[in-house]
C-alpha positions, 0 to 999 in steps of 0.5 A, spaced: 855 596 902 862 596 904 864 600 912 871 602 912 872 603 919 877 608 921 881 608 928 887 610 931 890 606 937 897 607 941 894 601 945 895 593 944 888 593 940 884 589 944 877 592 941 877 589 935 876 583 938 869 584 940 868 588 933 869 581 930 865 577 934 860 582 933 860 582 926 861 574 926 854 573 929 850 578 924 854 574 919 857 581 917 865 580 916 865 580 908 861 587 909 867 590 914 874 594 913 879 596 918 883 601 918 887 600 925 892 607 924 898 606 928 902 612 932 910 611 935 908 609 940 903 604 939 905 597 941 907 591 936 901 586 940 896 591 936 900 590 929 900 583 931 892 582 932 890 585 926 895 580 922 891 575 926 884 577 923 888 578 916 890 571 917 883 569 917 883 573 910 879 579 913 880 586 909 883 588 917 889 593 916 895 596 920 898 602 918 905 603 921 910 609 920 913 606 914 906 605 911 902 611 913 910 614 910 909 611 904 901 612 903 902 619 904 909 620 900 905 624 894 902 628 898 908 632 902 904 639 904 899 635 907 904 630 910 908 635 914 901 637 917 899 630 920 903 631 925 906 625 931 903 623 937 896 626 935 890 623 934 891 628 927 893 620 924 887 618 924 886 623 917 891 618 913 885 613 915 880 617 913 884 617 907 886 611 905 878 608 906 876 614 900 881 611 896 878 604 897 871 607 896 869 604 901 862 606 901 860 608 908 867 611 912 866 610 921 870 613 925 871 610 932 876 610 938 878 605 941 875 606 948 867 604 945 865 598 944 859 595 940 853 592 944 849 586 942 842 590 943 844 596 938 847 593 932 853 596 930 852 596 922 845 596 922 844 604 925 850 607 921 847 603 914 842 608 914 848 613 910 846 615 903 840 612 903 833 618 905 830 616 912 824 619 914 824 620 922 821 626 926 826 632 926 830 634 932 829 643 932 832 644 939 833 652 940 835 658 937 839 653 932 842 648 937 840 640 938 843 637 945 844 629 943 845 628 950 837 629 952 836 622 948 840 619 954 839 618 960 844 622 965 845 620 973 850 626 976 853 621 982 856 628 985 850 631 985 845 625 986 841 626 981 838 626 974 839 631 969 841 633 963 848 635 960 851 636 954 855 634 949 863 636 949 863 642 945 856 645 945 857 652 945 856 654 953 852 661 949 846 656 947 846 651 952 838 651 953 834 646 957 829 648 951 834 644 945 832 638 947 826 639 942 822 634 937 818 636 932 814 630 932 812 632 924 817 627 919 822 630 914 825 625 908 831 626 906 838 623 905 842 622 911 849 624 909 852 623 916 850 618 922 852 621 930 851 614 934 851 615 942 854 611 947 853 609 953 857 608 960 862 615 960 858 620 954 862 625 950 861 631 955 868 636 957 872 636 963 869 641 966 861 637 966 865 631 968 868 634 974 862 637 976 857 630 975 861 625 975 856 623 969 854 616 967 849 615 960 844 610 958 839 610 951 834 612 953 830 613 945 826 609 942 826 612 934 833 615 932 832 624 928 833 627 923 837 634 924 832 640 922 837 643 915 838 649 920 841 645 927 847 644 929 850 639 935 856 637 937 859 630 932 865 627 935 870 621 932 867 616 937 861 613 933 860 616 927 859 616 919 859 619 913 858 618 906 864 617 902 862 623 898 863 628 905 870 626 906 872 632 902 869 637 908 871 632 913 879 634 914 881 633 922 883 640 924 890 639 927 891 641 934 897 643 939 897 650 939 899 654 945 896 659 946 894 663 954 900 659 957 894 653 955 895 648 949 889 648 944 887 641 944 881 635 944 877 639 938 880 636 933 874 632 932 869 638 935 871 643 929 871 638 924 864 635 926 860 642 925 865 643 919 862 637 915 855 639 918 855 646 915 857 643 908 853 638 909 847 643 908 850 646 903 849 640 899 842 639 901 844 632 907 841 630 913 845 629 920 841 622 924 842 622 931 841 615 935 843 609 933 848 605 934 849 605 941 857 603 942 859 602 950 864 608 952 869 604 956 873 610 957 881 610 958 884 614 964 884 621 964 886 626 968 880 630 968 884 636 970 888 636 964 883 634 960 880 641 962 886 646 961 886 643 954 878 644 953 878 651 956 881 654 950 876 650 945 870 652 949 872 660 948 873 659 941 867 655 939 863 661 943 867 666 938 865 662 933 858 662 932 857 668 927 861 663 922 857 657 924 851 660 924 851 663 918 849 658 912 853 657 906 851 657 899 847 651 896 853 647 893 853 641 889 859 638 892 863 638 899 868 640 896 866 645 893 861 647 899 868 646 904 873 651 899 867 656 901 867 655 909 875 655 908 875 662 905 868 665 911 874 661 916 879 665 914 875 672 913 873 671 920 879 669 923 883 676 921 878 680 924 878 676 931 880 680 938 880 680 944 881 674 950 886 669 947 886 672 940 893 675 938 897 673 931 899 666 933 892 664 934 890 668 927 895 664 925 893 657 926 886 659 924 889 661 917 893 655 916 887 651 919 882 654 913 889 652 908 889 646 910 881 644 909 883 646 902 889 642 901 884 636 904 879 638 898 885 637 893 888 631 896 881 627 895 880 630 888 887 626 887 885 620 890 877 620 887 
C-alpha cells in the first residue's frame, strides 16, 4: 500500500524531518510519498530539504511555481481557479498524488506532528478496507469528534467539551458525543485522525478557552451512514477513488466588509462526507493521533475570517442534511451534490446573502465539476 502525503508549506519544512524519523523506525520509508507543494512565498530551505531526503532515493517531492505551472498547463480553467498565496494549493497535490495512483492520499499541515504512541500510517491504513468498530450516532445527525479528546479551557479553569471548527452552532448539543456500543461493518472511505496539544476549534472557542486537548479514546468509530461532523486537512485520508468529490473550495471572497476564508477545508470535508454516503462508505474517527504544534495566529483575524463561514455553514444545513441519491461513484455522487449546490444557492436571502456570494457559490458548484473532469482525465 502506498500513502501519498500531500501538504502545503510557506515555512522552511522542518516537519518533515520528524515524518522521516517516524517512518524510518517503523521501517515504512518505501511505503511513503510526499508531495510537499510550494507558494511564492515559500523559502528555498524547504525545497533544499526535501532534496536531501530525495537524495537518499525517497519518493519526497517539492513542487514549486515552475512545477506546479507546468503540472497544471493542461488544465487552464482549473489553473486559473488556484490561486497564489492561498492554502487552495494544496489541490495540485492532491492531484498530483491521484495521477500516481497512490492508494491512500493524506492531507496534512505542517503545524502537526507525528507521535511515537500513535502510528502514523497504521491508523490511516485503515482506508479502503471494512472495519468493524462501534458507531458514533451523536444527535440530530451531527457527531463532535471533540467528545474523544480530553479539553482543559485554562481561561475558564475547567474541563469541558468543545467543538470542532466548523460544526454548526445550530446542532451544537451535549448530546452529539454519543456512541452505539452496537458494531457496524463497512468500508472506510475516509479516516479523520485527531490531535493533540492546540485541537481544530474556531476562533471564537479559542478566544474564549484557550483550549488545550489530549486522546482521551480507547477504540477508534465509525460514523453512522446518516451523521456528519466537521473533517479538516490536518490529519486526514481518503481513499484514491474519493479525490473526485474531494475538490478543495477556493476561499477569499469579501463579502460584509469581512473576507470568507479558513472553510476551505470544512466545505470540502462535509462535500466528501455526503458522496461518500452516496456511495455507501464509511467515515472512522480516531487514530493517528498527530501533535498540533500550531503557527502563531492572531486569533482576532482568524475570527473575522470565520465569522462568515460560521453563518453560511448554519444556512446551509438543509443541503448538507438532505442525502444524495445512491451513486456508483464520486463523481458521479460530487456532479449531483454540484447541481443541489447551485439550486440552493440561488434561492438563498437575507444576513450576508447578496449576488456576489451567490455568485461565488455558483462558481464553487462549477468548480466541483470541473474537479470531477479534471480527474477523469488523470485516471
Amino acid at each position: 500500500m502506498i500513502f501519498g502525503i500531500v501538504v502545503t508549506s510557506i515555512y522552511s519544512g522542518n516537519f518533515l524531518d520528524e515524518y522521516f524519523e517516524h517512518f524510518k523506525a517503523r521501517n515504512q520509508l518505501d511505503q511513503v510519498r510526499f508531495y510537499i507543494v510550494g507558494d511564492l512565498s515559500t523559502p528555498p530551505e524547504c525545497r533544499q530539504r526535501v532534496e536531501k531526503y530525495q537524495g537518499e532515493g525517497l519518493p519526497w517531492f517539492y513542487f514549486g511555481q515552475e512545477e506546479q505551472n507546468k503540472f497544471l498547463a493542461p488544465f487552464p480553467e482549473l489553473a486559473a481557479e488556484i490561486p497564489w498565496k492561498t492554502d487552495n494549493r494544496r489541490n495540485v497535490g492532491f492531484l498530483m498524488a491521484y495521477r500516481d495512483r497512490c492508494d491512500v492520499i493524506i492531507a496534512i499541515d505542517d503545524d502537526n506532528y507525528p507521535r511515537h504512541q500513535w502510528p502514523f500510517l497504521e491508523g490511516h491504513a485503515a482506508v479502503g478496507k471494512k472495519a468493524t468498530l462501534p458507531t458514533a450516532v451523536g444527535h440530530d445527525g451531527w457527531f463532535n469528534l471533540c467528545s474523544m479528546m480530553d479539553i482543559a479551557c485554562k481561561s475558564l479553569d475547567v474541563q469541558g467539551t468543545v467543538y470542532a471548527r466548523g460544526f454548526p452552532y445550530a446542532r451544537r448539543n451535549p448530546n452529539c458525543s454519543q456512541i452505539n456500543s452496537n458494531v457496524s461493518t463497512e468500508v472506510v472511505a475516509i479516516n479523520a485522525g485527531l490531535w493533540s496539544g492546540d485541537p481544530d476549534v474556531d476562533a471564537a472557542t479559542r478566544l474564549v478557552t484557550r483550549c488545550e486537548a489530549s486522546a482521551n479514546f480507547q477504540e477508534n468509530y465509525l460514523l453512522d451512514s446518516n451523521v456528519l461532523m466537521p473533517i479538516n486537512t490536518q490529519n486526514t485520508a481518503l481513499i484514491r477513488d474519493a479525490i473526485p468529490a474531494y475538490y478543495y473550495v477556493k476561499m477569499g471572497h469579501p463579502i460584509g466588509g469581512m473576507k470568507l476564508d479558513r472553510f476551505g477545508d470544512i466545505f470540502s470535508g462535509f462535500f466528501v462526507q455526503k458522496c461518500a454516503q452516496a456511495v455507501g462508505h464509511a467515515v472512522r474517527v480516531g487514530s493517528p493521533v498527530v501533535d498540533h504544534r500550531r503557527s502563531p495566529h492572531n486569533l482576532y483575524k482568524d475570527l473575522w475570517h470565520e465569522l462568515a463561514g460560521m453563518v453560511i455553514i448554519d444556512d446551509m444545513l438543509p443541503l448538507l442534511e438532505t442525502p444524495l441519491s445512491p451513486a456508483t461513484t464520486y463523481g458521479a455522487a460530487a456532479y449531483e451534490l454540484a447541481d443541489r449546490l447551485e439550486a440552493w444557492t440561488v434561492e438563498q436571502q437575507g444576513f450576508l446573502w447578496d449576488d456576489g456570494l451567490r455568485t461565488y457559490f455558483c462558481n464553487m458548484a462549477q468548480n466541483m465539476k470541473l474537479w470531477v473532469d479534471t480527474c477523469k482525465e488523470l485516471d
